[in-house]
Backbone as CSV, one residue per row, in Angstrom:
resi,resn,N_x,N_y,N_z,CA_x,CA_y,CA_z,C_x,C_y,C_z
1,UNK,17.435,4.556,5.974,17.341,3.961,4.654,18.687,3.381,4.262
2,UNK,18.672,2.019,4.282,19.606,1.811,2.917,20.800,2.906,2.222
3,UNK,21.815,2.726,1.925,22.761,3.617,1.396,22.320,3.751,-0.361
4,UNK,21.811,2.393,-0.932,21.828,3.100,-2.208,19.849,2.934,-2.596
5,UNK,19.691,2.923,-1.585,17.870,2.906,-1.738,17.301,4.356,-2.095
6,UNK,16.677,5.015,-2.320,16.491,6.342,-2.283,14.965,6.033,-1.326
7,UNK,13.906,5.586,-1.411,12.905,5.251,-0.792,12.428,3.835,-0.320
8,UNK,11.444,3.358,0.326,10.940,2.439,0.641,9.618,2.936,0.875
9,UNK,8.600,1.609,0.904,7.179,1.332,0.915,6.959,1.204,2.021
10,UNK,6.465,1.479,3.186,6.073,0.670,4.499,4.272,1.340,4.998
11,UNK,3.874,0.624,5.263,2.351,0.606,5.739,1.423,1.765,5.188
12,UNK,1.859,1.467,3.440,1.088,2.691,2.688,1.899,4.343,2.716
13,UNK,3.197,3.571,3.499,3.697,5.443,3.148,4.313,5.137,2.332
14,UNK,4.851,6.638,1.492,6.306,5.823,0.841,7.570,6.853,1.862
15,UNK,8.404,6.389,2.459,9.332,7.318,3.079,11.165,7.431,2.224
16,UNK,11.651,8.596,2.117,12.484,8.633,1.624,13.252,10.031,1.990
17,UNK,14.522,10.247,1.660,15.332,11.592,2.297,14.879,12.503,2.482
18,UNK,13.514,12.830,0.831,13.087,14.105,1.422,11.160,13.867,2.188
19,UNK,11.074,13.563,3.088,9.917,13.134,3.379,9.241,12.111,3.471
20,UNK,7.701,11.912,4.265,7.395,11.101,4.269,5.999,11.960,3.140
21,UNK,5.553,10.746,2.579,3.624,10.957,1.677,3.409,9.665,1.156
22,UNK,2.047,9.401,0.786,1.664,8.675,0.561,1.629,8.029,-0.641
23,UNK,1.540,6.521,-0.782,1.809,5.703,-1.980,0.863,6.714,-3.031
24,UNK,1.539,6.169,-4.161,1.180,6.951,-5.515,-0.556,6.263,-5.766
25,UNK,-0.734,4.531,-5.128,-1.623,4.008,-5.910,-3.074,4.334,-4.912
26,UNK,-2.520,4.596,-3.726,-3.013,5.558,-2.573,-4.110,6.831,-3.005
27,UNK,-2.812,7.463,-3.657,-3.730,8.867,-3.912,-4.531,8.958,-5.307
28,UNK,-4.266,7.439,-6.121,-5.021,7.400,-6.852,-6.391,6.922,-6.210
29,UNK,-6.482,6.156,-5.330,-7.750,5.689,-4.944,-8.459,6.965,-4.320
30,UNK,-8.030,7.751,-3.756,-8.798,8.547,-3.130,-9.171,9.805,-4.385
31,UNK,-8.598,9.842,-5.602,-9.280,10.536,-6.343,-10.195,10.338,-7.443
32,UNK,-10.229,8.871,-7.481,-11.376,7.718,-7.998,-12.191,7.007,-7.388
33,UNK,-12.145,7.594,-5.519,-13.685,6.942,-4.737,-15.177,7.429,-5.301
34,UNK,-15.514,6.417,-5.504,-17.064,6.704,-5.864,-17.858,7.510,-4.864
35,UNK,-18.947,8.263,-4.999,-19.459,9.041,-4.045,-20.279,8.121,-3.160
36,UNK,-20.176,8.653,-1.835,-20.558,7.612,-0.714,-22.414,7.688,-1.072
37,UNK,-22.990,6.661,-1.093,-24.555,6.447,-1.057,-25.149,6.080,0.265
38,UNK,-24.229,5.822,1.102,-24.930,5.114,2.095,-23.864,5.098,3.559
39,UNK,-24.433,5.013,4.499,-23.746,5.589,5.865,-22.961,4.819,5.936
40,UNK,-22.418,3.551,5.573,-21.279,2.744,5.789,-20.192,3.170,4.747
41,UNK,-20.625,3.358,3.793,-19.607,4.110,2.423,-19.029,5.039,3.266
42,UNK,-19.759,6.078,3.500,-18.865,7.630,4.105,-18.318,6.815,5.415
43,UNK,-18.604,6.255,6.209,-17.886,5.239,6.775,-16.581,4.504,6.981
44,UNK,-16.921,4.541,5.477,-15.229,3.399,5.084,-14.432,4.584,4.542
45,UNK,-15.067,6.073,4.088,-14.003,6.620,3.305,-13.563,7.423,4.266
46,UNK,-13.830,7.554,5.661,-14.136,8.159,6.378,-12.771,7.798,7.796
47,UNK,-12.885,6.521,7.315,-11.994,5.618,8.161,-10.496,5.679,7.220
48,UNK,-10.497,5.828,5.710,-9.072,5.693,5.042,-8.781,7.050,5.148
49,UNK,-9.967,7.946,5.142,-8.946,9.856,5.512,-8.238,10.059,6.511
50,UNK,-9.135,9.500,7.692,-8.341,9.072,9.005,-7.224,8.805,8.962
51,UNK,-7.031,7.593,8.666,-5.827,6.756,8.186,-4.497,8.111,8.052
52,UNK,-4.968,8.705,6.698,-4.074,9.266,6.225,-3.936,10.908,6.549
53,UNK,-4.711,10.715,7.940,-4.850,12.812,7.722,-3.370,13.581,7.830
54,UNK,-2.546,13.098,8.417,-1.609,13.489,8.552,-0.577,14.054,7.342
55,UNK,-0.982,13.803,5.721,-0.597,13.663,4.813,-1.725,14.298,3.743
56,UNK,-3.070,14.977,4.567,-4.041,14.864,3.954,-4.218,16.205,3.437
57,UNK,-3.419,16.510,2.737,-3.280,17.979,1.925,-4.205,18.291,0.916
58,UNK,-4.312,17.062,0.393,-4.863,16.732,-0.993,-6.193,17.058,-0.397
59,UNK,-6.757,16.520,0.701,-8.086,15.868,0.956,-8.413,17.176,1.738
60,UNK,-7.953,18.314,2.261,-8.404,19.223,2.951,-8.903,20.409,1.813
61,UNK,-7.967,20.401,0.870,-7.709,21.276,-0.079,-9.159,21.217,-1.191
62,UNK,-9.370,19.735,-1.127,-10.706,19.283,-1.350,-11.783,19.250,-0.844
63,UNK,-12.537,19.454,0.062,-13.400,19.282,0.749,-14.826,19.102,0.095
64,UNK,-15.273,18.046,-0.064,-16.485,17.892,-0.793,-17.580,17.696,0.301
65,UNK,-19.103,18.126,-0.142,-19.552,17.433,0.570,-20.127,16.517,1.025
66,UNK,-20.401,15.355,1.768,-20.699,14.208,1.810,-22.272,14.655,1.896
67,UNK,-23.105,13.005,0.967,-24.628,13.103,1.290,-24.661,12.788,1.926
68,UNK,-26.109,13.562,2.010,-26.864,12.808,3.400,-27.111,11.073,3.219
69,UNK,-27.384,10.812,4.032,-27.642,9.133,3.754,-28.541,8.342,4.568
């Protein structure tokens, strides 16, 4: 990083001295996804947990369960 940067944005993370986690507007989306209706929905939300499991504290800690579809 930069000497007087404290963080940066890069491919949805935010990384900075103490760690890497995910954008703020990030973990807003994943706690305002609409509930999946249909097998491509759980699909797509299915594909951004992916994305982010590595970070996915929030989302384990949560575990909902998906409908059937």
């Amino acid at each position: 990083l930069p000497v007087l940067q404290q963080s940066i944005i890069l491919l949805g993370y935010r990384i900075s001295t103490s760690g890497v986690e995910m954008e703020s507007d990030r973990i807003s989306a994943v706690r305002n996804w609409p509930t999946p209706t249909t097998v491509k929905e759980v699909q797509l939300f299915l594909g951004f947990a992916n994305y982010y499991r590595s970070l996915s504290g929030v989302l384990v800690r949560q575990r909902l369960p998906l409908p059937h579809c």
